[in-house]
ZATOR-531973 format. One record per residue: x, y, z of N, C-alpha, C, O in turn. Coordinates in steps of 0.02 Angstrom, whole numbers, plus 50000, padded with zeros to 5 digits. Atoms other than C-alpha are relative to their C-alpha. Example, Ala and Ser with C-alpha at 12.3 -4.5 7.8 and 13.67 -1.06 7.14 Angstrom:
<sites>
500454994150000506154977550390500455006050000500975005950033 499584994149997506844994750357499615005550037499865011050045 
</sites>
This chain:
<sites>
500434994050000500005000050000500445006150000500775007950049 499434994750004501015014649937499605005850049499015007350058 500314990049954500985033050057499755003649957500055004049903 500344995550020499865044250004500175007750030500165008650091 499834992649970500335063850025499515003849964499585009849974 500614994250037498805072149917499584998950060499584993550089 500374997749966497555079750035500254997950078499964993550111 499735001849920498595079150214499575004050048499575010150042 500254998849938497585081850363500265005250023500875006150021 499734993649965497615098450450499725002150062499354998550095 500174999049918497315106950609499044998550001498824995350049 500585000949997495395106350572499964991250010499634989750059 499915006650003495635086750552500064999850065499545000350098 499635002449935496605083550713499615005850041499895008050091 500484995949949495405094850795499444994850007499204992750059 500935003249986493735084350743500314993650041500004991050088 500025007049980494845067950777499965000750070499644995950091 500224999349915494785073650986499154999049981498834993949995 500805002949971492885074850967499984994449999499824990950047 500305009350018492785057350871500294995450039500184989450031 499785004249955493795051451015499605001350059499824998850111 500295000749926492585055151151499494995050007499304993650064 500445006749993491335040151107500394995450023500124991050056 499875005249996492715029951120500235000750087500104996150126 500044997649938493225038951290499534998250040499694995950095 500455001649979491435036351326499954991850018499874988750070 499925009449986491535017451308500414997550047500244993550091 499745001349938492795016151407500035000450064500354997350107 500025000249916492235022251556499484995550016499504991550063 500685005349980490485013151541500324992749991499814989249987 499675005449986491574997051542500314997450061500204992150091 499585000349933492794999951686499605003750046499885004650100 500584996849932491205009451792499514994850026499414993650086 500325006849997490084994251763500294995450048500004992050091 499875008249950491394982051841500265002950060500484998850099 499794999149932491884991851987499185001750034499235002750095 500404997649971490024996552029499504992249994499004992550031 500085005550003489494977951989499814997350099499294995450126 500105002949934489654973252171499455004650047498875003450064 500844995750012488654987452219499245001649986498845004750022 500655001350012487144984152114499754995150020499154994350030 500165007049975487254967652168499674997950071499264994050096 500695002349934486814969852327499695004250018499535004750078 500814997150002485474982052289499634997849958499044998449972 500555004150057484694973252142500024993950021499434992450015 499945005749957485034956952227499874995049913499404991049910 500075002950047485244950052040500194993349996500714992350029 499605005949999485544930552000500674999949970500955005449967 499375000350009487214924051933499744999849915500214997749880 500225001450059486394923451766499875007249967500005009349911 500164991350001485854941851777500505002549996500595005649943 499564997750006487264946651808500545000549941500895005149918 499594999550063488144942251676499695002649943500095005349905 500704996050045486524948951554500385007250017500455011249971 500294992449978486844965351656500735002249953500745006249907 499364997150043488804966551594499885000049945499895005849924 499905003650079488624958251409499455002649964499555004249906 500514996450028486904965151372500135006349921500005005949861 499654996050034487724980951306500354997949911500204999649854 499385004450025489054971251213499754997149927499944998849871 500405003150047487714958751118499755005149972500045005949918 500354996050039486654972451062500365004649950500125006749897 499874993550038487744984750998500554995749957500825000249926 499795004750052488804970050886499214997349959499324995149903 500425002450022487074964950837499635006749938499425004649884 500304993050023486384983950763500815003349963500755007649919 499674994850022488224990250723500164999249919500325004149887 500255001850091488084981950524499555002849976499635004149917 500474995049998486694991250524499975006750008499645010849974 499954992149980487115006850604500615003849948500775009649937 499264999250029488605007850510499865000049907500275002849871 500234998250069487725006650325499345007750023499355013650008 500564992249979486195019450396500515004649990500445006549932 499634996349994487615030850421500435001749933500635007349917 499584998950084488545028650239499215004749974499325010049945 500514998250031486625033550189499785006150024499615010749987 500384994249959486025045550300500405007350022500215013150031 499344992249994487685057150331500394994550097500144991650145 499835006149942488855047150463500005004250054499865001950109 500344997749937488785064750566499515001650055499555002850115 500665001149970487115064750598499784994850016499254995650045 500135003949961486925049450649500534997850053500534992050073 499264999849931488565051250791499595003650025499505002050084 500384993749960487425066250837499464996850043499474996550104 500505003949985485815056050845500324993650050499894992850094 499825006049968486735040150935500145004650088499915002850142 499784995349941487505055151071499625001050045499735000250105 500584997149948485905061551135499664994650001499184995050039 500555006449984485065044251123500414995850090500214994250146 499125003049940486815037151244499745003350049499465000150094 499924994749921486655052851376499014996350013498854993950068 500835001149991484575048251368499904993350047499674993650104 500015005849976484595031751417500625000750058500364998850111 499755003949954486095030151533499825005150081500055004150137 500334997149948485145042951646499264993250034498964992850087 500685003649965483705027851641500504995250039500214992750087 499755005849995485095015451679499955001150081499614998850127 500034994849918485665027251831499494997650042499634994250091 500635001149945483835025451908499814993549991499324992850029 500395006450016483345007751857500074997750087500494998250132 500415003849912482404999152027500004993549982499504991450010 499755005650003482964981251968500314997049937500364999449881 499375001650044484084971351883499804996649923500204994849881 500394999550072482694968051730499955006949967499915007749906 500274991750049482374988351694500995000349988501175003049936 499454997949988484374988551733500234995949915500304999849868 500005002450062484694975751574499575002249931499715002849871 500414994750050483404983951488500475004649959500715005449903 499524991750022484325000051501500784997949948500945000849896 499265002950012486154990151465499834998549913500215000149868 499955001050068485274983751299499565004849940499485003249882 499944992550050484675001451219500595004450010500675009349974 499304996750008486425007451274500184997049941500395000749896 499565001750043487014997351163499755000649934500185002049892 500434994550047485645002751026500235004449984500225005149923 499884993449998486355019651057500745000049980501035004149944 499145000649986488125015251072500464996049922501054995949906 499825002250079488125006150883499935005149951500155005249894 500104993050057487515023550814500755001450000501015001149945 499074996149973489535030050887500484996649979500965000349968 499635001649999490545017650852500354999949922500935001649915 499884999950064490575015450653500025006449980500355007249928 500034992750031490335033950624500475002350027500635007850004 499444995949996491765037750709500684997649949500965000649903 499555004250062492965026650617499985003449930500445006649904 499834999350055492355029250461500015008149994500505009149958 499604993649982492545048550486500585002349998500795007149967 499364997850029494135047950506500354996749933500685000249895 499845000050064494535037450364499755004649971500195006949935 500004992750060493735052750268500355004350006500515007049953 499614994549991494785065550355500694997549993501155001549990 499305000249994496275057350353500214993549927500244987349931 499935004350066496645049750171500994998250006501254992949987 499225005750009498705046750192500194995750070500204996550131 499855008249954499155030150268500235001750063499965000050116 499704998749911500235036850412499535002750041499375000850097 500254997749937499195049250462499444996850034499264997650093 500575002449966497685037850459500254994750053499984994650109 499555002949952498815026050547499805001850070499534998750116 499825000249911499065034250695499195004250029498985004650086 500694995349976497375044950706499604994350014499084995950043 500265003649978496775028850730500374994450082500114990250120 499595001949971498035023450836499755004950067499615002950123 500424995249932497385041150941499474997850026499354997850086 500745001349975495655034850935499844994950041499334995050075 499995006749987495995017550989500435001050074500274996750115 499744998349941497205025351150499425002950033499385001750093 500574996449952495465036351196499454994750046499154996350097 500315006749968494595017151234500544999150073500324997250127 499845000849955496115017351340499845004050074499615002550129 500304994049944495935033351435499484999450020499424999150081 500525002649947494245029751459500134994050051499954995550108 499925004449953494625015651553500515000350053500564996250099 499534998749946496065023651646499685004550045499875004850103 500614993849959494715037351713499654998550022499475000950076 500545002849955493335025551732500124998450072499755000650116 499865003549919494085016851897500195006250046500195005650108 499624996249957494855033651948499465002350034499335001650094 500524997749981493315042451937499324999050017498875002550039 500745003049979491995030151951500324997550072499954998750120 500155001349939492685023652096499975004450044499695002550095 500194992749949492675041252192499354999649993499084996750040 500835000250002490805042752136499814991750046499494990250097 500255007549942490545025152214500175000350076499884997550123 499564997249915491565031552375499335002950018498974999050050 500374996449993490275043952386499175001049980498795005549997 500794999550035488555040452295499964996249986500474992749985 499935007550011487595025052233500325000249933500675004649906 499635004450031488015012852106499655004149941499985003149890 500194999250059486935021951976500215005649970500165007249910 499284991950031488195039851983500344998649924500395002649878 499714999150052489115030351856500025000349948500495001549910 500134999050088488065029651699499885005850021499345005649993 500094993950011487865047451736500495000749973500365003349919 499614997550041489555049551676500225002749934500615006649907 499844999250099489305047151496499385007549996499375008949936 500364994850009487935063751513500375005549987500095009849953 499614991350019489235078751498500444996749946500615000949904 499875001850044490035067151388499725000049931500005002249880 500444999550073488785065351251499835009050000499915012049947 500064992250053488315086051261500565003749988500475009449967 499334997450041490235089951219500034996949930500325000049885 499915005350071490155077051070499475005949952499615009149901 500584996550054488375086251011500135006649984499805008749937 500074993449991489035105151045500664999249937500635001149879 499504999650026490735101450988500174996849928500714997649899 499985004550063490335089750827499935003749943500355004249898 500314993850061489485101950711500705004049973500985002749920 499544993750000490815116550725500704993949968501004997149924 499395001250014492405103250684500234993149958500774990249954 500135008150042491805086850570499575004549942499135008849945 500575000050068491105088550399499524995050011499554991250059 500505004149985489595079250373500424995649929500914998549906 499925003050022489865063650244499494994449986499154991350027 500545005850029488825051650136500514997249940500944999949905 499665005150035489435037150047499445002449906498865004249914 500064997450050489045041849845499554994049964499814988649950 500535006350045487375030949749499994992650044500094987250017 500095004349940487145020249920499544996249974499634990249984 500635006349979485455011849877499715001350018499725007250036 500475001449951484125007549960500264997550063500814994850066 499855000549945484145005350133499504990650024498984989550055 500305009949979483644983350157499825000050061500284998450098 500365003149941482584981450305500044993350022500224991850079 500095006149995482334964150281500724997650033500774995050088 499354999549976484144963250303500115002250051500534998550078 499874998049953484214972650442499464993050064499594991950123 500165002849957483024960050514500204992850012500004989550061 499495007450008484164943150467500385000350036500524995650073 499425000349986485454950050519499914999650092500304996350126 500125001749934484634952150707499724992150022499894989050072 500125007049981483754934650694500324995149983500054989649983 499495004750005485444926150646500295000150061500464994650084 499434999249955486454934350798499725000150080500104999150127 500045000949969485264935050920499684991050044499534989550102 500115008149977484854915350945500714999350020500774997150077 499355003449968486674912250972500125004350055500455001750100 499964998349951486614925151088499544996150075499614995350135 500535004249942485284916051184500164994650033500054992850091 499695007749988486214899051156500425000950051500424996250091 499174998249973487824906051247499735001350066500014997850108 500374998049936486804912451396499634993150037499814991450094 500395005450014485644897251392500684994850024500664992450081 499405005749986487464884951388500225002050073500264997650116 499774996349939488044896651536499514997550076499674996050134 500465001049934486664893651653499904992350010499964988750060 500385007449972486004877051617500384991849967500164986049965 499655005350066487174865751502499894999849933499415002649906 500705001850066486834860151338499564996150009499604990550032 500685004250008485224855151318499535001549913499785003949862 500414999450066483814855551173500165005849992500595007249951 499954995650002483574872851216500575003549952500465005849896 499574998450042485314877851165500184997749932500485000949888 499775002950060485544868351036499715002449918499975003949864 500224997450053484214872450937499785009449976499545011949925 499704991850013484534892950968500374997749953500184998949896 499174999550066486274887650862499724999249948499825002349896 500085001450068485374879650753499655006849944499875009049891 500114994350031484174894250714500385005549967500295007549909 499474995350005485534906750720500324997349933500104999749881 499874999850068486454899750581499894997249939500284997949893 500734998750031485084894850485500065008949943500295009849887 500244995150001484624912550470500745005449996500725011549984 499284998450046486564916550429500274999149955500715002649929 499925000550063486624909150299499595004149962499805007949918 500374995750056485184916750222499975006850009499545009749975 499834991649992485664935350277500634999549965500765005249947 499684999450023487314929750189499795000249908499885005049869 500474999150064486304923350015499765003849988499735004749927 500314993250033485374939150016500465006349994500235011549972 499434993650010487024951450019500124998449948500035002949907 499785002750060487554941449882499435002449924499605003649866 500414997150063486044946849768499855005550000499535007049949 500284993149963485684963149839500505005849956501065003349956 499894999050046486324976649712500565005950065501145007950058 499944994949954486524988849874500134995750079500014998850131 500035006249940486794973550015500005006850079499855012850076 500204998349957486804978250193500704998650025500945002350068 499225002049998488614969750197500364998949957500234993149974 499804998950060489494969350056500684994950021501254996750036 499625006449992490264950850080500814998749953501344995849960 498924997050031491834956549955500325000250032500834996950023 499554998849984492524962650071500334994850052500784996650091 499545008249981493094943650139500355000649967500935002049981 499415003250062493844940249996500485004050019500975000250022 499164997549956495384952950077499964996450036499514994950075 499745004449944496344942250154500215007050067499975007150124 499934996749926497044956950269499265002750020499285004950078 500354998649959495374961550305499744991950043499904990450101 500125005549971494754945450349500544997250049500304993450091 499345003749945496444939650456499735007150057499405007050109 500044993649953496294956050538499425000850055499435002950113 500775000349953494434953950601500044993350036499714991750086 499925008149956494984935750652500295001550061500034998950111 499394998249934496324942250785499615005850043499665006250104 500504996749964495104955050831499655000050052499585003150105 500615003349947493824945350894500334995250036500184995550096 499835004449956494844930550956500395003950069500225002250126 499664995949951496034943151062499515003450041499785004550095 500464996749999494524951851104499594997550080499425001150127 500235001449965493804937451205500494998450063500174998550116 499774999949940495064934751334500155003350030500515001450076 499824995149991495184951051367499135001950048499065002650108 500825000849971493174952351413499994995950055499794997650110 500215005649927493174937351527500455004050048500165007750088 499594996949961494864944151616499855005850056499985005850116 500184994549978494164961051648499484999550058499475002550112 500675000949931492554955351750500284997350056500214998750115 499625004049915493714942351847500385005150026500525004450085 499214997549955495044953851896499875005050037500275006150083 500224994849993494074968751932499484995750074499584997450132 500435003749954492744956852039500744995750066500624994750126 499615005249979494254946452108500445008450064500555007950124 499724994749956495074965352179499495001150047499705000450104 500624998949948493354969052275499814997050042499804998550101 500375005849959492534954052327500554995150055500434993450113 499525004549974494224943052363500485002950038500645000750094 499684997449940495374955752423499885007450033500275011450059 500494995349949494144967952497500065006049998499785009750040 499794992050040494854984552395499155004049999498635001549978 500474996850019493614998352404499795001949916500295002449881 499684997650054493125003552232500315004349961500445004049901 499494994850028494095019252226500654996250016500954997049963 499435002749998495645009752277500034995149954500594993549934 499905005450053495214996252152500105003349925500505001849880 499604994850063495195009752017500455004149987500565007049934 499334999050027496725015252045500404997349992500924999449965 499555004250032497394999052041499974998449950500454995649924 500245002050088496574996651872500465006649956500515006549895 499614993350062497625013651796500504995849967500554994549907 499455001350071499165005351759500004996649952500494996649915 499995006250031498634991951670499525003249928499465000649873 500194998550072497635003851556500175006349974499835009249931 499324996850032499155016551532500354996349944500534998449889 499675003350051499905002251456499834999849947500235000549900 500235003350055498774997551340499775006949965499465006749912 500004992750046498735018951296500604997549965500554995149908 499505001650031500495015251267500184995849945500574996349898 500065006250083500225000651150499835001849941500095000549887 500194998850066499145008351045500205006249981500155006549919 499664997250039499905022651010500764999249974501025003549939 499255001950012501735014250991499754996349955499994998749903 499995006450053501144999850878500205003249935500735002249907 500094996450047500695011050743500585003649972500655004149911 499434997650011502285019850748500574995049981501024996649942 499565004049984503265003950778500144995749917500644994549883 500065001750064502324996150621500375003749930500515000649879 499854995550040502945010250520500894997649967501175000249919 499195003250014504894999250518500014991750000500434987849978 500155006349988504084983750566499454995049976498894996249998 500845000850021502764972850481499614998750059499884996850112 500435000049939501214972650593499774993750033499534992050087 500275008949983500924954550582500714996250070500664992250116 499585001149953502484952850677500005004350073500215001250122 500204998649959502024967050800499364998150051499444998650112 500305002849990500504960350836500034992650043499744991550096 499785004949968501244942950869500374999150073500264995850124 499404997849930502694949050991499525001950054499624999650110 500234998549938501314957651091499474997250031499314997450090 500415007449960500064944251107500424996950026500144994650076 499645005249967501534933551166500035005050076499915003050133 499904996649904501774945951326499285001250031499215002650091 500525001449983499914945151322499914991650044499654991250100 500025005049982500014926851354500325000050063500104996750109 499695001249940501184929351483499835003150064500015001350120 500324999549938500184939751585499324997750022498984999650070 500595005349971498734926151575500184995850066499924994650120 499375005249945500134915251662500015001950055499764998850102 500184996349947500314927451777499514998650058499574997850118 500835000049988498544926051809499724995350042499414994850094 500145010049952498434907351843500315001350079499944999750126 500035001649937499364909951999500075004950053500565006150088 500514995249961498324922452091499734996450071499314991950071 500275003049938498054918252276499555003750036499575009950040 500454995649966496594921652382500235004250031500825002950022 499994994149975496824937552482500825003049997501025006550043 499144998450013498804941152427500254998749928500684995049905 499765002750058498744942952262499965007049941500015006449880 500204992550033498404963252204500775001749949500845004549895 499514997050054500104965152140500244996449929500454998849876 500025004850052500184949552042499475001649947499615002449887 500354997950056498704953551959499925008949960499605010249909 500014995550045499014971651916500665000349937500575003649885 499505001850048500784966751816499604994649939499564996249879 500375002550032499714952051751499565002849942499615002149881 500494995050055498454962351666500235005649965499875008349923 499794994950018499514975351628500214997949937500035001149887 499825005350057500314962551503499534999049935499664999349874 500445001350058498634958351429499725007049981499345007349933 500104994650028498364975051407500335004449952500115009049919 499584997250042499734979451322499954995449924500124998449873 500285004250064499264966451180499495003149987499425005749932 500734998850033497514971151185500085009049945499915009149886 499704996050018498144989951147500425001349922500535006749894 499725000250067499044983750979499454998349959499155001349914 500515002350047497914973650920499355004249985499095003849929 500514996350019496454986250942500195005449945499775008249909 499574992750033497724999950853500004997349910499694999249861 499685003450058498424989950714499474996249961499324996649901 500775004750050496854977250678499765004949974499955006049917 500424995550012495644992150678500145003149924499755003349877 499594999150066497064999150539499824998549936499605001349885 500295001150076496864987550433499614996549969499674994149912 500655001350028495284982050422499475005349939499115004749890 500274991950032494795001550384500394999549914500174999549856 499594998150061496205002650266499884994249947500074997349897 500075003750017495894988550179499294999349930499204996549876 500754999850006494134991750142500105005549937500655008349937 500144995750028493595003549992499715006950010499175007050040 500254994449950493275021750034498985000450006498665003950044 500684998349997491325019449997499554996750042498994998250063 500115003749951491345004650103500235002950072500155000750129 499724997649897492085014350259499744997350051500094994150090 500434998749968490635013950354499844991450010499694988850064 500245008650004490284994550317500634996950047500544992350086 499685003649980491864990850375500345002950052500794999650078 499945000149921492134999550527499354997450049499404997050110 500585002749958490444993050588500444993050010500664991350065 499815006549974491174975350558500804999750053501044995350088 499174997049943492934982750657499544997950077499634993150114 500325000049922491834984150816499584995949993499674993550049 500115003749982490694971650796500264995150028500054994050085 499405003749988491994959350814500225001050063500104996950107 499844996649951492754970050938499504996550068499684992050106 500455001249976491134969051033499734993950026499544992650083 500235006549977490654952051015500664997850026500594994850080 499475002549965492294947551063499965000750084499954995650119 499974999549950492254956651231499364995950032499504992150079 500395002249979490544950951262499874993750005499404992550042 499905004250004490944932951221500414997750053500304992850089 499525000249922492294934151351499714998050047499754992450072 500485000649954491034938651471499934993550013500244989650049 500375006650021490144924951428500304991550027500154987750073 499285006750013491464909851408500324999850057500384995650102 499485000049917492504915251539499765000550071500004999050126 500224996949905491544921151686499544995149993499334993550049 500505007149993490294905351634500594993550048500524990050098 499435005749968491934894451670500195001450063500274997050105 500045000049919492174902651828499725002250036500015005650078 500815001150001490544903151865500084991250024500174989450082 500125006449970490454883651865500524997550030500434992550064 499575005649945492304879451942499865003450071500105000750121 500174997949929491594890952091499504994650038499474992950097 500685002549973490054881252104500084991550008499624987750023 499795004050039490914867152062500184998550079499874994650115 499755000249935491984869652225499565001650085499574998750140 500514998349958490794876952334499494995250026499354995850085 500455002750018489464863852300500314994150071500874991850081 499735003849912489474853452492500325005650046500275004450106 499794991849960490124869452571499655003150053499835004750110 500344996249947488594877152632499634996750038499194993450010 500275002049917487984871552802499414995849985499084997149934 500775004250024486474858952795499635006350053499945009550096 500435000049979484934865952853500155009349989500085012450042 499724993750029485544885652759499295000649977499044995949945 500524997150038483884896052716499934999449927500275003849900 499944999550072483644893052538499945008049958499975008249897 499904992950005483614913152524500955001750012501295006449990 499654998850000485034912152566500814996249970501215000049942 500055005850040485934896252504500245002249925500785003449899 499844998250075485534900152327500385005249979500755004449931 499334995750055486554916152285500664999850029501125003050002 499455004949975487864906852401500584998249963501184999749960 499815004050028487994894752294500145000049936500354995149906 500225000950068487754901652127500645008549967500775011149913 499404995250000489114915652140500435003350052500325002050111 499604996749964490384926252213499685005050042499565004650103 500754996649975489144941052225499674997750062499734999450121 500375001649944487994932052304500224996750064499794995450106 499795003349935489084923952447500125006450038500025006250098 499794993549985489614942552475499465002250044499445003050105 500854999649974487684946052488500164996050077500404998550127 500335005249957487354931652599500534998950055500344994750095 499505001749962489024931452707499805001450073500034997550115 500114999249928488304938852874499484995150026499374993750085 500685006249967486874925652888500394991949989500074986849998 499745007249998488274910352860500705001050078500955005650111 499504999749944489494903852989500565003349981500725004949923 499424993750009491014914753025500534995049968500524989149983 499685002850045492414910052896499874996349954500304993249922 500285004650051491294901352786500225004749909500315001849855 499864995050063491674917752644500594998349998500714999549939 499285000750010493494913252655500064994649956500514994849915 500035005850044493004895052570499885002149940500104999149890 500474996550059491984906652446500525002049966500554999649909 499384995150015493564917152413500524993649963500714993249905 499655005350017494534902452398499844997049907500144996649854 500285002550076493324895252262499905002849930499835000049876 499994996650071493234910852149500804997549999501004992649966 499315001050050495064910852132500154995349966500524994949917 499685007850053495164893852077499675000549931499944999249877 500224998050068493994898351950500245004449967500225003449906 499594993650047494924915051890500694996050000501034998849958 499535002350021496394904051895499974995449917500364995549869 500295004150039495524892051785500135000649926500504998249883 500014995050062494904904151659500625003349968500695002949907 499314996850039496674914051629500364993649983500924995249964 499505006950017497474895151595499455000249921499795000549869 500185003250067496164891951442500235007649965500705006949926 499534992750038496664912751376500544999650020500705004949991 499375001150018498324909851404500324995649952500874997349928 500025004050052498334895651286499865002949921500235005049877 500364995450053497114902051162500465007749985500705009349931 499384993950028498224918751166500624997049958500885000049911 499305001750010499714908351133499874998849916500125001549867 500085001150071498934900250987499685005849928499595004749868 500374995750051498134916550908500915005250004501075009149959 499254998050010500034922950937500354998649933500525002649889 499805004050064500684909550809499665002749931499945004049878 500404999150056499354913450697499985006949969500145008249911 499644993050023499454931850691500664999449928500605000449867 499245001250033501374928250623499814998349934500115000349884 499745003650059500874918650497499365002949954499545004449898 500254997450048499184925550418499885007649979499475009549938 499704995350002499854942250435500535004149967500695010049959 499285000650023501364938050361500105005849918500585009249900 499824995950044500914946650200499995007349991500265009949942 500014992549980500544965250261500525003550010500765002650066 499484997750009501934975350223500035006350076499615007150120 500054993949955502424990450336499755006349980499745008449922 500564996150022501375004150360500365006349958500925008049976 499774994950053501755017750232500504995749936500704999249889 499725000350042502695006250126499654995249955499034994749951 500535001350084502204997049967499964989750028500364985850053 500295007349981501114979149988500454997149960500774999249912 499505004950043502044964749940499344995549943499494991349900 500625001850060500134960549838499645006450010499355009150057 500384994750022499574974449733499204999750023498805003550051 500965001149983497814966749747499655001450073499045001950080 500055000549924497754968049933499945009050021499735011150075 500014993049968497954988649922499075002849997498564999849980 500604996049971496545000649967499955005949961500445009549957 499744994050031496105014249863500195005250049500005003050104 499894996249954496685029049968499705008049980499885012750015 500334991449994495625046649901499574998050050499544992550078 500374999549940494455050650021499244997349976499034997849918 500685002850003492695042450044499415005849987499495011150017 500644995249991490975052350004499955004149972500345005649928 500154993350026490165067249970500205004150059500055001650114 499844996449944490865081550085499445005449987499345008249933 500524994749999489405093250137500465008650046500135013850053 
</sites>
């Protein structure tokens, strides 16, 4: 992919790219506010172990499920006006989240965030691919955007856990409210508006495949989590891709598709969205354990737990804006690789985490996987965008964060299911015969709930509890430390042909056109 120097980015540019970094700012705190205020809601919503995980992932599912969607609306409709529209929908709702009176209106709320939160994510992306047409600079302006996911998450713990010091658990979706009216005040005045050029029609039908392919497997995954496989699950999968296939058969005839399935056939896009999502998920599970495992296990308030959470997402600022630079001498497939491998090593880490003596181990630990996650969000994101055709922008930063998305939320899922059952697993003969069944069940059925339920069991009985998450967060970082290792290898090798950034592909066919996308209004 040769450098491009016609139309270089200027101070107006690198002005809008700060706004288009405050969604992602935004995300980040509603991530790292969620899991420190988690224990919190928990024992005011007194949610099951099943809920709970709905209440994190909710978000997550929905807004991978709408952002293929949100992300063509936006090529059609002008991609600023619908960042505008997604802004004030975001601040709207996470004021309902704030007040929700149980842990059904509270999931509710979690899954029109994420409604709201698929309008932001593709429109910022493909934005800056319009403002920023040469390779470097889009490079690293994505490389900025992809460090602002960090900062949010270095602020969330600072500042959500002060608001938790001091006010309830629902202070912290207030956060994203002065957030979204700087995005709406400040968007207008320093972004052009942009539309993708003889878009189409806008496919409904499509829009409704594409939800009744993704949400059965969402059901299945939840469904496997709670109760095993059974019929139930099974035949969610089956529906689900069913109903993937034929949302794929209808892109294929569709003159104006809804996904525009070409863009597989790039191999770097397609490798790129692979490492995405697989990196993606051990990074999701991690976050709930480690964050739950500082609170519950070694009894950190959550302002002290969010400032043990900073360094670990300094690093992963540091990642993503170094990769990008780093790539610039180095191919990325090899950056990428190198820093999943120190990812892996702070899974390792991970594994041997002891009950109540174990805060420093796990903030080096994570700091590790953060510093992988940090490349890979920088560098994938890259060149998935870049990769893509400028008219497709919009198509293919939606599929950037879906991925993204389902990845983290899969995490959730997978990982905190697995230790989820080696808790219950261990626990299970534990609690006292003749235990209130009020009390008993959220005992037995999580961490949370032993927390809940600890003053009505015999004294030192929470220490067995404590005992039993860790074995499960040990558990869980042993299968992502693996799985890292092997998406390490793999990186290396289907990576292998992506040249360095600014210099010329080693397959012509593989480049991107590079003028700018749209109509500029």
């Amino acid at each position: 992919m040769s450098t491009t120097t016609a139309g270089r980015a200027g101070a107006r540019e690198w002005g809008g790219l700060a706004v288009l970094s405050l969604p992602t700012v935004l995300l980040g705190l509603d991530v790292t506010v969620l899991y420190l205020a988690l224990p919190s809601l928990a024992e005011d919503l007194r949610p099951s172990g099943t809920e709970e995980l709905w209440i994190m992932d909710a978000y997550g599912f929905l807004i991978a499920g709408f952002l293929i969607t949100m992300g063509t609306l936006g090529d059609r409709i002008g991609r600023r006006r619908l960042l505008l529209l997604g802004a004030a929908a975001f601040g709207v709702v996470s004021v309902l989240a704030a007040y929700s009176t149980s842990a059904e209106m509270l999931i509710a709320a979690r899954a029109a965030l994420g409604v709201a939160g698929a309008t932001l994510m593709p429109s910022t992306l493909a934005l800056i691919s319009n403002m920023f047409s040469d390779e470097r600079q889009r490079s690293l302006a994505i490389g900025v955007w992809a460090t602002s996911f960090a900062l949010g998450m270095a602020l969330g713990p600072v500042v959500g856990g002060a608001m938790l010091d001091h006010f309830w658990w629902g202070s912290a979706f207030l956060l994203a409210v002065p957030v979204a009216v700087v995005l709406l005040v400040a968007a207008p005045l320093l972004i052009p508006e942009y539309r993708a050029p003889h878009s189409g029609c806008f496919d409904l039908l499509s829009v409704v495949l594409s939800l009744v392919a993704i949400l059965p497997v969402i059901y299945a995954v939840k469904q496997f989590a709670k109760d095993g496989l059974g019929l139930a699950t099974v035949a969610a999968t089956v529906v689900g891709v069913v109903f993937a296939v034929v949302f794929v058969k209808r892109q294929g005839k569709l003159a104006s598709p809804l996904l525009d399935m070409r863009l597989f056939t790039n191999r770097t896009f397609s490798a790129a969205l692979s490492v995405l999502l697989v990196g993606l998920v051990g990074v999701g599970g991690s976050m709930l354990l480690i964050t739950q495992q500082l609170q519950l296990v070694e009894g950190l308030p959550p302002v002290e737990a969010g400032l043990w959470m900073g360094p670990p997402a300094m690093l992963m600022f540091l990642a993503a804006i170094g990769a990008p630079l780093v790539s610039r001498r180095v191919p990325p497939g090899i950056v990428v690789a190198a820093t999943l491998t120190l990812s892996m090593v702070g899974y390792v880490l991970l594994t041997q985490v002891d009950a109540g003596d174990g805060v420093a181990l796990m903030v080096i630990g994570f700091g590790l996987v953060y510093l992988g996650l940090g490349a890979i969000a920088a560098l994938g994101t890259d060149l998935v965008v870049g990769a893509a055709p400028p008219e497709k922008a919009g198509s293919a930063s939606a599929m950037s964060e879906t991925v993204q998305e389902l990845g983290l939320a899969l995490g959730v899922a997978i990982l905190g299911s697995l230790a989820t059952a080696v808790y219950r697993n261990r626990i299970d003969g534990e609690i006292p015969a003749g235990t209130p069944s009020d009390v008993a069940e959220p005992a037995g059925d999580s961490l949370a709930g032993a927390a809940s339920s600890a003053q009505r069991m015999p004294e030192g009985w929470f220490e067995t509890a404590k005992e039993a998450a860790t074995s499960g967060l040990n558990t869980a970082m042993l299968v992502a430390a693996v799985c890292t290792l092997v998406l390490a290898l793999l990186s290396a090798v289907v990576l292998r042909h992506v040249g360095v950034i600014g210099g010329q592909e080693p397959d012509a066919e593989e480049s991107a056109p590079a003028e700018r996308a749209g109509s500029q209004v």
